[in-house]
C-alpha positions in Angstrom: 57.1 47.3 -29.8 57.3 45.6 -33.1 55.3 45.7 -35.8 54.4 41.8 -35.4 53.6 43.0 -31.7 51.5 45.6 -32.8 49.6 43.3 -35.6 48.9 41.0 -32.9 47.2 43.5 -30.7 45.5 44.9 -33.2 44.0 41.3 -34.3 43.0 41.0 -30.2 41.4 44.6 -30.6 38.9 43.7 -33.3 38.5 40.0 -31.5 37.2 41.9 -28.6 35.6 44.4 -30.4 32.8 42.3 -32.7 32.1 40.5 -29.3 31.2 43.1 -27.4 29.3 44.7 -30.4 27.6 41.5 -30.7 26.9 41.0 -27.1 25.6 44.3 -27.1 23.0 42.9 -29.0 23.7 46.0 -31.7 22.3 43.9 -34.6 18.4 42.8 -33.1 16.4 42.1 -36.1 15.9 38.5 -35.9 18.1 35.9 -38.5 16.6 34.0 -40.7 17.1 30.9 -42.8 17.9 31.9 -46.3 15.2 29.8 -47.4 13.2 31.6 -45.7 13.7 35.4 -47.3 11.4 36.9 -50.0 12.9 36.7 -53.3 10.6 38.8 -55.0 11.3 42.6 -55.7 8.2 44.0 -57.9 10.8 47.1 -58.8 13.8 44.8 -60.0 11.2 42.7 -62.3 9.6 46.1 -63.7 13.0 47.1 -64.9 13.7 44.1 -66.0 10.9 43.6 -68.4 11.0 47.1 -69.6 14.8 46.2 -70.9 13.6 43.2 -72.8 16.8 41.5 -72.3 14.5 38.3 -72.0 11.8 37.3 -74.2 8.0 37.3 -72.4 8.3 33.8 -73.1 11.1 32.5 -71.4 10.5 35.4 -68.6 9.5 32.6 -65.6 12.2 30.4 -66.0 14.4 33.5 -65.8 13.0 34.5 -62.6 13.4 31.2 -61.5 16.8 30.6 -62.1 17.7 34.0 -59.9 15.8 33.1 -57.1 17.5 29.9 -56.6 19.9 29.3 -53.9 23.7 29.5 -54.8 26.2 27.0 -52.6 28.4 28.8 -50.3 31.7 29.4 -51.9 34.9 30.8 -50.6 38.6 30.9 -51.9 42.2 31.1 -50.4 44.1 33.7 -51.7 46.6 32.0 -54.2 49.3 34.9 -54.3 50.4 34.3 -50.6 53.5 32.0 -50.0 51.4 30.1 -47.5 48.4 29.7 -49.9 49.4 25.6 -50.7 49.7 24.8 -47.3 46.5 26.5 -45.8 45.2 24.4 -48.7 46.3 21.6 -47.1 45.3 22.2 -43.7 41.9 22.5 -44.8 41.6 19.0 -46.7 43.4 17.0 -44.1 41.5 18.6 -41.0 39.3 20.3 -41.1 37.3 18.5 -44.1 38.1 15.4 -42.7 36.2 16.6 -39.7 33.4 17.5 -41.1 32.3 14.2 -42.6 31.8 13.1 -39.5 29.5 16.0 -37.9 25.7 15.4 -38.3 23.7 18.3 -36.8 21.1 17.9 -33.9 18.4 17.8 -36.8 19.8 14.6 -37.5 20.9 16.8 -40.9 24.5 15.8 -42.7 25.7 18.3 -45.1 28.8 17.1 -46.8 32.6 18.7 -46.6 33.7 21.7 -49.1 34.3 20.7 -52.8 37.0 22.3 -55.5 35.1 24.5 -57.9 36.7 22.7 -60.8 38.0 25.4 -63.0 39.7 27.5 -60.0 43.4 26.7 -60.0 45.0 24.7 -57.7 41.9 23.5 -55.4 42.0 27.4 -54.3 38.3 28.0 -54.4 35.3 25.6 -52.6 31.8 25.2 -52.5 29.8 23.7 -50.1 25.7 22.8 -51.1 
């Protein structure tokens, strides 16, 4: 068998794998919307203070600015021969697609953007 052979079966195992994990139902707790998680850790905020990295004054706006939502971001790998063209791919398809979908809340999110100082339109963010 060849080691392209094997990769490929290997690839099917852990397909089949997280499906039946997931049908299993092995994760039950219920998901929720990010919006929806508490942002508050009374522990974090003690140590926090008690390092007075922040001054008292500016200490709400701090805690503000860490509890707000960050966009999704992700990256293709830049150091693989096939990195420009997976680029590529994405733009032409699969963002092109996405323009178009509007979700059955009537909700349109807009398709991936370059994070502008990541070389190459490697790295995207969606809001």
């Amino acid at each position: 068998m060849s080691s392209h052979q094997t990769n490929d079966l290997f690839d099917l195992y852990l397909a089949l794998r997280n499906v039946c994990l997931m049908s299993s139902g092995w994760d039950r707790q219920p998901k929720l919307d990010y919006r929806d998680i508490d942002r508050t850790n009374v522990a974090f905020e003690k140590y926090y203070k008690s390092q007075n990295i922040v001054p008292a004054e500016e200490w709400k706006e701090f805690m503000q600015s860490l509890r707000a939502s960050l966009p999704t971001t992700f990256r293709i790998t830049g150091t693989r021969e096939s990195a420009l063209e997976v680029r590529r791919q994405f733009e032409d398809h699969y963002f092109q697609h996405l323009r178009t979908v509007t979700f059955s809340s009537g909700e349109h999110i807009d398709p991936p953007r370059p994070i502008a100082w990541y070389p190459d339109r490697l790295a995207w963010h969606v809001k």
